[in-house]
PyMOL Python script that loads the backbone (N, CA, C, O; Angstrom):
from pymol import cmd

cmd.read_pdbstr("""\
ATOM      1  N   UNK A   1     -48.765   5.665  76.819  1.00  0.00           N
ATOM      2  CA  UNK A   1     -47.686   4.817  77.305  1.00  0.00           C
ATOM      3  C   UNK A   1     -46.523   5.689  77.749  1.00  0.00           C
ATOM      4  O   UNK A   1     -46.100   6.608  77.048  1.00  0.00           O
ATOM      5  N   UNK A   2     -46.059   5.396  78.848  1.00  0.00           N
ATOM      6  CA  UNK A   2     -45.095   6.294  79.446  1.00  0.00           C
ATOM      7  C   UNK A   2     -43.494   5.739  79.090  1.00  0.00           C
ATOM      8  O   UNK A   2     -43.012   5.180  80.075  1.00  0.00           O
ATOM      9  N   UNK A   3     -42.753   5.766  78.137  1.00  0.00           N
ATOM     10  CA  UNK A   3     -41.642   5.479  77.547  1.00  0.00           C
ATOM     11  C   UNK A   3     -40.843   5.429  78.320  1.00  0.00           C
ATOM     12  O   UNK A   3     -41.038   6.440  78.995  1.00  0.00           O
ATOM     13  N   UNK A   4     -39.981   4.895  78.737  1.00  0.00           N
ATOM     14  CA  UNK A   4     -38.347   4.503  79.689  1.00  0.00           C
ATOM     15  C   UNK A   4     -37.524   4.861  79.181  1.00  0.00           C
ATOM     16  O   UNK A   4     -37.116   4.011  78.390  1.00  0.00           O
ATOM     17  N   UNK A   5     -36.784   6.028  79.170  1.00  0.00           N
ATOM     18  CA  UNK A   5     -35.771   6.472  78.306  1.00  0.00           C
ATOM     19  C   UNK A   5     -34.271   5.570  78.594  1.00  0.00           C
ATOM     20  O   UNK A   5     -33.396   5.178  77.822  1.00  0.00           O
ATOM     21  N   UNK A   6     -34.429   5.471  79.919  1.00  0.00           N
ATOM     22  CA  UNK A   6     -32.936   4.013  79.495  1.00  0.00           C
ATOM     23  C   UNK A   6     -33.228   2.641  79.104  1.00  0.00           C
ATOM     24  O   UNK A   6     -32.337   1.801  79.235  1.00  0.00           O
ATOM     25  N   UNK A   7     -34.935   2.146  78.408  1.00  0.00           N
ATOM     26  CA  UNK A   7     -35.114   0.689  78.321  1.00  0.00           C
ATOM     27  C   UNK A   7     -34.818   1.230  76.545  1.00  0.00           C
ATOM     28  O   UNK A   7     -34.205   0.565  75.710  1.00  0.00           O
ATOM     29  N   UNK A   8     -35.487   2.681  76.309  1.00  0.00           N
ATOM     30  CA  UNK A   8     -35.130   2.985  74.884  1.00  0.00           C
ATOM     31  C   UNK A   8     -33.605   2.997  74.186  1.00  0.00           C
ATOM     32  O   UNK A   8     -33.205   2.574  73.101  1.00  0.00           O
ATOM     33  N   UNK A   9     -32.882   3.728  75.389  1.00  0.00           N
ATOM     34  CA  UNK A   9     -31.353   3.810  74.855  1.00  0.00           C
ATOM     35  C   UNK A   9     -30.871   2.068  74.696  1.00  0.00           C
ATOM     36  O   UNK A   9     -30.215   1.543  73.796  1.00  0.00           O
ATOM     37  N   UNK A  10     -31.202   1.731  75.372  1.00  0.00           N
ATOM     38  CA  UNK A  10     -30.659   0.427  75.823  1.00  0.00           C
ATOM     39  C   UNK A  10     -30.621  -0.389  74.506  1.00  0.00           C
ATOM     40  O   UNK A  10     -29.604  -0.744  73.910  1.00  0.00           O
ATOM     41  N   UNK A  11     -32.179  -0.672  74.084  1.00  0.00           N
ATOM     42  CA  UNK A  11     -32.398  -1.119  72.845  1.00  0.00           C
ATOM     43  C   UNK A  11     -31.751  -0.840  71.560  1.00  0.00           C
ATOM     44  O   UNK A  11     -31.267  -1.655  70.775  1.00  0.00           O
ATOM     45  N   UNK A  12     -31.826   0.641  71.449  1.00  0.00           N
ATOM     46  CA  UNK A  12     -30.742   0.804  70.508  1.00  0.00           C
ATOM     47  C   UNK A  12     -29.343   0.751  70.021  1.00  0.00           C
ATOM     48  O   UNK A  12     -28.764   0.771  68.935  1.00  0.00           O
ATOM     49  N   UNK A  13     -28.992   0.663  71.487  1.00  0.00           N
ATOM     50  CA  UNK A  13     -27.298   0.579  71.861  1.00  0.00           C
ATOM     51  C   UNK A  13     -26.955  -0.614  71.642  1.00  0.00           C
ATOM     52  O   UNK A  13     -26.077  -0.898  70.827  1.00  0.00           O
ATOM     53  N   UNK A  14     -27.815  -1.772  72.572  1.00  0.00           N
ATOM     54  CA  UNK A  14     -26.806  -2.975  73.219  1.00  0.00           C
ATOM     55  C   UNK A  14     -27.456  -4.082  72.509  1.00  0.00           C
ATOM     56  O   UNK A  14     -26.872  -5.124  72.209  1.00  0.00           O
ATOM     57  N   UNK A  15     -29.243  -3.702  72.132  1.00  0.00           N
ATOM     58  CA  UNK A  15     -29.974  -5.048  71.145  1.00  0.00           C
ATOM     59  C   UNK A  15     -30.833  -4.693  69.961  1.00  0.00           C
ATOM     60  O   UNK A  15     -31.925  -4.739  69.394  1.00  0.00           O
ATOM     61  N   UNK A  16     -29.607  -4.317  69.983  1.00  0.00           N
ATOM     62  CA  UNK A  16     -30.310  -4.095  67.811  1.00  0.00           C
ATOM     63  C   UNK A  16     -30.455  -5.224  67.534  1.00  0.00           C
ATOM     64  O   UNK A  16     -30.466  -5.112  66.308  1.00  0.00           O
ATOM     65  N   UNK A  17     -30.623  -6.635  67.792  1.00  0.00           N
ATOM     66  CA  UNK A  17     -30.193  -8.244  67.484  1.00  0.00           C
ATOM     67  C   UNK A  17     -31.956  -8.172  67.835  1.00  0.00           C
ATOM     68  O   UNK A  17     -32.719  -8.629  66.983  1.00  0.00           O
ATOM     69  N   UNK A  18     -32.468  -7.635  68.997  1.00  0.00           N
ATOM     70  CA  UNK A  18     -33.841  -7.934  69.001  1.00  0.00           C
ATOM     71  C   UNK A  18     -34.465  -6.976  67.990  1.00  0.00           C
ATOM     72  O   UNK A  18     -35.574  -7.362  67.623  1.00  0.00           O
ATOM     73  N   UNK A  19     -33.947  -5.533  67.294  1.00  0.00           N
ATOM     74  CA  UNK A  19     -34.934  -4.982  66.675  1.00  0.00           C
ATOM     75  C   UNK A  19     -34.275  -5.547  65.179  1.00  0.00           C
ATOM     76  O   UNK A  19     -34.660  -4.869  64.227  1.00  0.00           O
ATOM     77  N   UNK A  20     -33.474  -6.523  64.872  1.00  0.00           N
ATOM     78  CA  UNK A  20     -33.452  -6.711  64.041  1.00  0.00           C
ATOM     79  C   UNK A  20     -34.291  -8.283  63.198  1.00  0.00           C
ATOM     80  O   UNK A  20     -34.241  -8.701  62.041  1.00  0.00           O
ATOM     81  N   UNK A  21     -35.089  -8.849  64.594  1.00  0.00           N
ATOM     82  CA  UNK A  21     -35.679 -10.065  64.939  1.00  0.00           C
ATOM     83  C   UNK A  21     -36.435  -9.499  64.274  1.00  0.00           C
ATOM     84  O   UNK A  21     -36.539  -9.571  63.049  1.00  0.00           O
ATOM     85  N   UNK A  22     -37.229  -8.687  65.224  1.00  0.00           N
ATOM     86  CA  UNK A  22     -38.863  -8.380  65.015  1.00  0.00           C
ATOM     87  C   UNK A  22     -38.987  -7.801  64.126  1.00  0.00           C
ATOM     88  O   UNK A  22     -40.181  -7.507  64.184  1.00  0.00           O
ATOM     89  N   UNK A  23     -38.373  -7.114  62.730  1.00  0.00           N
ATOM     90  CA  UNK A  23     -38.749  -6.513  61.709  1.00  0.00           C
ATOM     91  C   UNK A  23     -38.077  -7.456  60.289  1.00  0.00           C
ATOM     92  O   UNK A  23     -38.014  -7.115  59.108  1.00  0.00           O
ATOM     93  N   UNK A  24     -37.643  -8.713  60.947  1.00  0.00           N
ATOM     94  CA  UNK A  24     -37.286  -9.671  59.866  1.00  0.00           C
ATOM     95  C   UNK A  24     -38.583  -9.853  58.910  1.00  0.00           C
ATOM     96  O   UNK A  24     -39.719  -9.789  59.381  1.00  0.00           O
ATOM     97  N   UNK A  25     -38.351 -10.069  57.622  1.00  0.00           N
ATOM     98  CA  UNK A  25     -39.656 -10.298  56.948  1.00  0.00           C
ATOM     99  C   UNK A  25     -40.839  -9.402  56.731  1.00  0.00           C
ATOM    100  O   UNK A  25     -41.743  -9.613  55.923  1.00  0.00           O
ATOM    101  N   UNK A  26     -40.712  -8.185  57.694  1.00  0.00           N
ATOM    102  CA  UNK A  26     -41.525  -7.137  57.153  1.00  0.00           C
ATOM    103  C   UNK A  26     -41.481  -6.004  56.029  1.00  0.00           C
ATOM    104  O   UNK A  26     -42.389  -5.225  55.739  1.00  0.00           O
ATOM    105  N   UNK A  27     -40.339  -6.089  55.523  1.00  0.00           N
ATOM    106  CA  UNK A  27     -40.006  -4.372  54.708  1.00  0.00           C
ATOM    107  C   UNK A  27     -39.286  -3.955  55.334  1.00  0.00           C
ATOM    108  O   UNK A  27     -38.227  -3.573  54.836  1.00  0.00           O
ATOM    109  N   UNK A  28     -39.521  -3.831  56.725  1.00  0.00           N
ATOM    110  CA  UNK A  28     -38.967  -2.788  57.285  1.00  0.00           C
ATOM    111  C   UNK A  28     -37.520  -3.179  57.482  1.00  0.00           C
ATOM    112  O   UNK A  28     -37.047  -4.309  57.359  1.00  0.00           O
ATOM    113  N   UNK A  29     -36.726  -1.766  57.896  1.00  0.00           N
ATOM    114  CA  UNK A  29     -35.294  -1.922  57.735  1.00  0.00           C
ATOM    115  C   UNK A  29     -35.009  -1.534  59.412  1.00  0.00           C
ATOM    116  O   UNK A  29     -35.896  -0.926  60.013  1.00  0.00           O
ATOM    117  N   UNK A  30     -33.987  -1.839  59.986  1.00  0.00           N
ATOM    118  CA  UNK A  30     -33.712  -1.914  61.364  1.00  0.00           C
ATOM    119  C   UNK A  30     -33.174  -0.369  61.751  1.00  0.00           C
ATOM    120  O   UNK A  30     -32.999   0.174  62.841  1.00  0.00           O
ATOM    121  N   UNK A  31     -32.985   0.104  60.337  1.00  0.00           N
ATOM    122  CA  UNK A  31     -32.287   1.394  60.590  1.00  0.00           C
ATOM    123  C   UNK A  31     -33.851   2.384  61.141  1.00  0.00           C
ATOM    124  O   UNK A  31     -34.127   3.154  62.061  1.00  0.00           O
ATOM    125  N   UNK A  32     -34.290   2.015  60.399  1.00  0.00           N
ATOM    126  CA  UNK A  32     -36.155   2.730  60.052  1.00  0.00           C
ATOM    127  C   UNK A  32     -36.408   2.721  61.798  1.00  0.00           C
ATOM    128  O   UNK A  32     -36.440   3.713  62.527  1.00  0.00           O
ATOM    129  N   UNK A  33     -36.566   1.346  62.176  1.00  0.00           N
ATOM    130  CA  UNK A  33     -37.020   2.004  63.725  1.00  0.00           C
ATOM    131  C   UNK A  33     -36.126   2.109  64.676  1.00  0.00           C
ATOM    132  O   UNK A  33     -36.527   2.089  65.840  1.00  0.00           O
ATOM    133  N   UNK A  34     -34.683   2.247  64.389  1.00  0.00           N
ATOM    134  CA  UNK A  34     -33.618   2.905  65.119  1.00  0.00           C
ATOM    135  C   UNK A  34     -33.943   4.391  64.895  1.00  0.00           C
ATOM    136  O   UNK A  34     -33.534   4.974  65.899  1.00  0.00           O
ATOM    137  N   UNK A  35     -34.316   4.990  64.313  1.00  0.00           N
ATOM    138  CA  UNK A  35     -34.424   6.417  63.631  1.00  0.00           C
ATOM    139  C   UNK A  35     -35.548   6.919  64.399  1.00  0.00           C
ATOM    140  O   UNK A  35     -35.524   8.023  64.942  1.00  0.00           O
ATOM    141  N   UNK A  36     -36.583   6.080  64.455  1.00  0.00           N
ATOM    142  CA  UNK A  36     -37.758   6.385  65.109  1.00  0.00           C
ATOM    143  C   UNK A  36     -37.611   6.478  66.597  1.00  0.00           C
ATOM    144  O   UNK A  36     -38.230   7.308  67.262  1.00  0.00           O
ATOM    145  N   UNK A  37     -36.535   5.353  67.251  1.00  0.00           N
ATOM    146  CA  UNK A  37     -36.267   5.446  68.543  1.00  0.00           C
ATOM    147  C   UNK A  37     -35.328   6.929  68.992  1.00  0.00           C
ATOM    148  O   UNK A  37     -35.321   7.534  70.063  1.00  0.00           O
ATOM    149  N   UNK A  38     -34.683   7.165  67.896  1.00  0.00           N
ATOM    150  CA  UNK A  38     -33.523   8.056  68.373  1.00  0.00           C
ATOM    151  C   UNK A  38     -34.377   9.557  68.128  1.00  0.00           C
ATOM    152  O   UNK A  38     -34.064  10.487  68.872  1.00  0.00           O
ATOM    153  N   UNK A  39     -35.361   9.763  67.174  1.00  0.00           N
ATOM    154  CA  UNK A  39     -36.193  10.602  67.185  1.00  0.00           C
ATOM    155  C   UNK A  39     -36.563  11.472  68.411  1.00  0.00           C
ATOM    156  O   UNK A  39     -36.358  12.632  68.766  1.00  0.00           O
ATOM    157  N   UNK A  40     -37.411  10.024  69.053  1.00  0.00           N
ATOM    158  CA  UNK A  40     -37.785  10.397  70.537  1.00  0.00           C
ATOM    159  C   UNK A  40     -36.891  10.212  71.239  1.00  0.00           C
ATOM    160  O   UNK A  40     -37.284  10.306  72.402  1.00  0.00           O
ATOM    161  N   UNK A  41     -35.624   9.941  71.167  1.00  0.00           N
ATOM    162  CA  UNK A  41     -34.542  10.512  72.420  1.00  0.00           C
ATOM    163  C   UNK A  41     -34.521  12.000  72.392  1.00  0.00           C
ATOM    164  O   UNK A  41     -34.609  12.914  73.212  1.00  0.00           O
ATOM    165  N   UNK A  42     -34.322  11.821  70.737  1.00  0.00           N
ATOM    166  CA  UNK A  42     -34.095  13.556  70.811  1.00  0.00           C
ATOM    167  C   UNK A  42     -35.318  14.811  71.011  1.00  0.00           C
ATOM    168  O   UNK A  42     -35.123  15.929  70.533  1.00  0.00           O
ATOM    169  N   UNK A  43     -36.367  14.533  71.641  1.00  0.00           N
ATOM    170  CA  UNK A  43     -37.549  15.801  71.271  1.00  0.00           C
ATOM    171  C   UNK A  43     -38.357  14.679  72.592  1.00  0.00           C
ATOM    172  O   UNK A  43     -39.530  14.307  72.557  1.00  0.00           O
ATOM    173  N   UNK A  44     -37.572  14.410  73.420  1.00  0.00           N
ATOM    174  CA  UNK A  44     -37.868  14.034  74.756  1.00  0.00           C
ATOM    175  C   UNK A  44     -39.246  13.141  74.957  1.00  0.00           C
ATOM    176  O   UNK A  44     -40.292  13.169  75.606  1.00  0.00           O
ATOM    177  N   UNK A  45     -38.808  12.623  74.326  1.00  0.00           N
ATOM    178  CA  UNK A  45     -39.884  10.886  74.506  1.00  0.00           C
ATOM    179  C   UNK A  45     -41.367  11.614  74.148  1.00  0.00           C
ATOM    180  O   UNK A  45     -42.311  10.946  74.570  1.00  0.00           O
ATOM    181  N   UNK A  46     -41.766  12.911  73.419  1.00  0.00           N
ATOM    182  CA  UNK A  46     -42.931  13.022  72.858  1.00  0.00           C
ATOM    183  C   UNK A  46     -43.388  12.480  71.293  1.00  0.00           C
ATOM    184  O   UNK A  46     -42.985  12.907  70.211  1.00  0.00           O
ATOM    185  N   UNK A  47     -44.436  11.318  71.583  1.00  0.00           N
ATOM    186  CA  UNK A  47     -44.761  10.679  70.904  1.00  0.00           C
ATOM    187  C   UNK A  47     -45.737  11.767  69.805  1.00  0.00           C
ATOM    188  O   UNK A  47     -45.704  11.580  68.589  1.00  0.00           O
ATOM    189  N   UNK A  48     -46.229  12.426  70.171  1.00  0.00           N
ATOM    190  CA  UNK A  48     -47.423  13.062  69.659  1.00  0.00           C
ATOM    191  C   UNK A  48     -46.182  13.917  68.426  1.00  0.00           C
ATOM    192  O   UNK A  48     -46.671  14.141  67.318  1.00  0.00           O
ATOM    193  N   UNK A  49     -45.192  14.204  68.563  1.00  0.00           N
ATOM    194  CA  UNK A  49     -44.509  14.667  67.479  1.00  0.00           C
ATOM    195  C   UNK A  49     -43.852  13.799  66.101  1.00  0.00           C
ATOM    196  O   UNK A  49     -43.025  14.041  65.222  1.00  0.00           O
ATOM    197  N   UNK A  50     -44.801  12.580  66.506  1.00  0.00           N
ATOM    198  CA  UNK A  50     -43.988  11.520  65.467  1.00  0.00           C
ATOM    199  C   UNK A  50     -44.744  11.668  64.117  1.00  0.00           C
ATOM    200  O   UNK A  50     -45.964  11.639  64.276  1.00  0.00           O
ATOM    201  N   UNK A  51     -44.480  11.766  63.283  1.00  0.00           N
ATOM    202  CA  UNK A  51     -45.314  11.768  61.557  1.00  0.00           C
ATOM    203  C   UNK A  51     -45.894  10.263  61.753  1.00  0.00           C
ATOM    204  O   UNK A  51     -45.384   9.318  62.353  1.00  0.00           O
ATOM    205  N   UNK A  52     -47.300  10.360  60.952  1.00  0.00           N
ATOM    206  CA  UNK A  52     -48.101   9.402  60.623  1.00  0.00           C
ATOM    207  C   UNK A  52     -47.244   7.978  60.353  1.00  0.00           C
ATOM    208  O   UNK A  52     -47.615   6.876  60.759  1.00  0.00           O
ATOM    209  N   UNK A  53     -46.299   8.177  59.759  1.00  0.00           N
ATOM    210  CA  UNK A  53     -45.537   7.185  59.264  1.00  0.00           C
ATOM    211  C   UNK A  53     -44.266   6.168  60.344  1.00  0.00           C
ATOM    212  O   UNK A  53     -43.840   5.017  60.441  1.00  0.00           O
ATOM    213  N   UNK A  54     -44.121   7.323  60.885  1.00  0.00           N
ATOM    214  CA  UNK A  54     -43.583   7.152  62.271  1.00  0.00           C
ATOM    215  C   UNK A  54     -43.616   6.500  63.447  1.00  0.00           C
ATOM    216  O   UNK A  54     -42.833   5.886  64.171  1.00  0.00           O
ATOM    217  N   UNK A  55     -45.303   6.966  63.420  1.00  0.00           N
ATOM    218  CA  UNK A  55     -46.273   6.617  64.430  1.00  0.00           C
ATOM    219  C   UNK A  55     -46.382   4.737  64.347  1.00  0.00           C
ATOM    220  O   UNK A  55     -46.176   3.925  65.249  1.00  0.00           O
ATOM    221  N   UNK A  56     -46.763   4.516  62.978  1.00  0.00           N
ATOM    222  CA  UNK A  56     -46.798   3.090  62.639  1.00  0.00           C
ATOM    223  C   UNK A  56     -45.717   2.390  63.155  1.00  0.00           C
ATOM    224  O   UNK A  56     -45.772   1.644  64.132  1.00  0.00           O
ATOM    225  N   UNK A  57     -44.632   2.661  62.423  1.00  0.00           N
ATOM    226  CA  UNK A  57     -43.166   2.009  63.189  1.00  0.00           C
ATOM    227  C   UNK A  57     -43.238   1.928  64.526  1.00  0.00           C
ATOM    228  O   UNK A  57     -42.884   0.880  65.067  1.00  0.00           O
ATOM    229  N   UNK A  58     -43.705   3.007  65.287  1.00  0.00           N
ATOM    230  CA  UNK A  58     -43.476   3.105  67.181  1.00  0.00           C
ATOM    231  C   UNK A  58     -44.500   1.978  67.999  1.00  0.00           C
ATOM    232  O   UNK A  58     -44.340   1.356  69.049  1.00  0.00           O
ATOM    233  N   UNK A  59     -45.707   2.025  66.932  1.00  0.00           N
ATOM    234  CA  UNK A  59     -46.652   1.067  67.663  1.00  0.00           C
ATOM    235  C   UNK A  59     -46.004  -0.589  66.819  1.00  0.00           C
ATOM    236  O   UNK A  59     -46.013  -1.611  67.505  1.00  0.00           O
ATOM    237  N   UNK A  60     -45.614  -0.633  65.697  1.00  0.00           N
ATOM    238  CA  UNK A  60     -45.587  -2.253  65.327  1.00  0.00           C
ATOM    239  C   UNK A  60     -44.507  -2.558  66.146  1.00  0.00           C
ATOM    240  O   UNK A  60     -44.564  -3.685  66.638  1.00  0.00           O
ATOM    241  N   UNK A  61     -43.696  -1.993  66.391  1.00  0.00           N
ATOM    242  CA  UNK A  61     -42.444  -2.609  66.581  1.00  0.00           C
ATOM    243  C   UNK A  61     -41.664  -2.019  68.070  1.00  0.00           C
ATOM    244  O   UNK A  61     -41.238  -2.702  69.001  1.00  0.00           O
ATOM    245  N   UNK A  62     -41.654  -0.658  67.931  1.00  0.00           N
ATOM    246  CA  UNK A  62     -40.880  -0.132  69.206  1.00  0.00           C
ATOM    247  C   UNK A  62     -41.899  -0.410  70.600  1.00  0.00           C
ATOM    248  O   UNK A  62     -41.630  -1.103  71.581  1.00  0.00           O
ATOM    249  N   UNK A  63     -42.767   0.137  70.408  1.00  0.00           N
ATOM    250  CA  UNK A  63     -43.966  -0.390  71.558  1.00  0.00           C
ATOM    251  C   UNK A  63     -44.175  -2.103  72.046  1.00  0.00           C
ATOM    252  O   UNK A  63     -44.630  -2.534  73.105  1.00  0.00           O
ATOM    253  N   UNK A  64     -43.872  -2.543  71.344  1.00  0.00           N
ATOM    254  CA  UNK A  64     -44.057  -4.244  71.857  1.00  0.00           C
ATOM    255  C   UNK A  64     -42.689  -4.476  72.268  1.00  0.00           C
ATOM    256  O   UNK A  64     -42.748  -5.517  72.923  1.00  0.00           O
ATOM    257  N   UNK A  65     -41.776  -4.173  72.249  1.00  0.00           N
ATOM    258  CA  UNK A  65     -40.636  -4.188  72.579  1.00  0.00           C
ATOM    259  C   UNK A  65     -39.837  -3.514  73.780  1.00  0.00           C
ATOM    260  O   UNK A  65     -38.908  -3.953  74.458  1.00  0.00           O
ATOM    261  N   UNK A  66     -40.312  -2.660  73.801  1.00  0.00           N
ATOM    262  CA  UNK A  66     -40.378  -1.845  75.569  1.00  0.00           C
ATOM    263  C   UNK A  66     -41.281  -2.233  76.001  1.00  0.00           C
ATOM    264  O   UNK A  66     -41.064  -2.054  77.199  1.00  0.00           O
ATOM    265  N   UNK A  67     -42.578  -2.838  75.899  1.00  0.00           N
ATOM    266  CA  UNK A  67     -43.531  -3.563  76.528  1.00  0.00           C
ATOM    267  C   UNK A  67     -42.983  -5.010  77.152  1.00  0.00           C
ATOM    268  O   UNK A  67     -43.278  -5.226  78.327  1.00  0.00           O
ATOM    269  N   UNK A  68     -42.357  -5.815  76.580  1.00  0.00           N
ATOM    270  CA  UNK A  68     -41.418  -6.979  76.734  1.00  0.00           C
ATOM    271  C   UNK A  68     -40.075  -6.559  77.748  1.00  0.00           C
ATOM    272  O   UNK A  68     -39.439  -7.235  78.557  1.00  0.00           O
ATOM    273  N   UNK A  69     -39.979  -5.407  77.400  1.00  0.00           N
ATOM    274  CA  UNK A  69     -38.390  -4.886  78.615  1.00  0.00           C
ATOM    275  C   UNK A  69     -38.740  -4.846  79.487  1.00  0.00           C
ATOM    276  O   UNK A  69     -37.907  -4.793  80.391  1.00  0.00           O
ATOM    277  N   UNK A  70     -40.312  -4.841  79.886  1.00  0.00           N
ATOM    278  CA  UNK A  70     -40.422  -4.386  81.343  1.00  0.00           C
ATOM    279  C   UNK A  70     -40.603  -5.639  82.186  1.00  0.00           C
ATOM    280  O   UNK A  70     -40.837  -5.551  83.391  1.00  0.00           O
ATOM    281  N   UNK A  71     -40.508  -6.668  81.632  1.00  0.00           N
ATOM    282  CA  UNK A  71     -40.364  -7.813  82.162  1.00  0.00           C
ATOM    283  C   UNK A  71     -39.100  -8.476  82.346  1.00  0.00           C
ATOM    284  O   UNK A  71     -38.859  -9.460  83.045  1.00  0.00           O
ATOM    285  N   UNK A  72     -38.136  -7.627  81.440  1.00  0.00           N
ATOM    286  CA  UNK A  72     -37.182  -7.949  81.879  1.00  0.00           C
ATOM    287  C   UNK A  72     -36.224  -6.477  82.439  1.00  0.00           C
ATOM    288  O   UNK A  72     -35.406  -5.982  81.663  1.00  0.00           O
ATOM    289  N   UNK A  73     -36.341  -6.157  83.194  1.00  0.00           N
ATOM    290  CA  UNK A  73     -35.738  -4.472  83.600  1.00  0.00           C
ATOM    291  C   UNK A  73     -34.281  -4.685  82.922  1.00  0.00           C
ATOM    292  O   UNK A  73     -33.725  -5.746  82.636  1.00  0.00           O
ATOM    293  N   UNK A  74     -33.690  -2.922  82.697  1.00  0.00           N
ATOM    294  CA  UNK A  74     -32.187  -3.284  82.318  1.00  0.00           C
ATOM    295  C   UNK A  74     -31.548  -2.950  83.202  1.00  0.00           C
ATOM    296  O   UNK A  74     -31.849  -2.251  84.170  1.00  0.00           O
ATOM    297  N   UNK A  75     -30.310  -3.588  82.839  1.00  0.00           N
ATOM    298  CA  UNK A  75     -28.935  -3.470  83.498  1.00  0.00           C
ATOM    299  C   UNK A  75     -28.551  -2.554  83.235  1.00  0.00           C
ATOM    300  O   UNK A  75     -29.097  -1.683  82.558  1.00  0.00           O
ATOM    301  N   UNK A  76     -26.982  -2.544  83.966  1.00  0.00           N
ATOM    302  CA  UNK A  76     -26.140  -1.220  83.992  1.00  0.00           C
ATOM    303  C   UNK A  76     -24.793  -1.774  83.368  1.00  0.00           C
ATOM    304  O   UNK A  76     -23.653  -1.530  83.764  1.00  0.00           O
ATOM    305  N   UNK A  77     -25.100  -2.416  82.517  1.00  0.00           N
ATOM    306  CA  UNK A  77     -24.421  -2.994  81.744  1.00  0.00           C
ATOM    307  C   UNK A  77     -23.784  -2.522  80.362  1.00  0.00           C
ATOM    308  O   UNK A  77     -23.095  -3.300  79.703  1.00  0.00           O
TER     309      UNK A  77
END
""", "prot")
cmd.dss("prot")
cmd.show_as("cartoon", "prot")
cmd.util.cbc("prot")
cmd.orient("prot")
């Protein structure tokens, strides 16, 4: 999957309200796949450097979610 580095910033910046939707009721904490997103800002959108644990977070949650952005493109907002 080829990652969008401004659909990624975007998410983290402007709709934490959606990553805080999709991990309602799981365990997971919103910070957990903010961390995971900002990860790959920092070490340039390579996925293959994510820990096992990591990896999980990027596919449950960050991956369906930039999958959904691309239907809606972002603004410059």
């Amino acid at each position: 999957m080829d990652i969008n580095r401004k659909a990624l910033t975007h998410l983290i910046t402007k709709r934490v309200d959606r990553i805080e939707k999709v991990v309602e009721g799981t365990g997971y904490l919103p910070r957990t796949v903010i961390g995971v997103a900002t990860f790959l800002l920092d070490n340039e959108l390579d996925v293959d450097l994510l820990t096992a644990k990591q990896q999980v977070t990027f596919e449950k949650f960050l991956k369906p979610l930039l999958e959904s952005s691309k239907k809606f493109p972002v603004g410059d907002d």
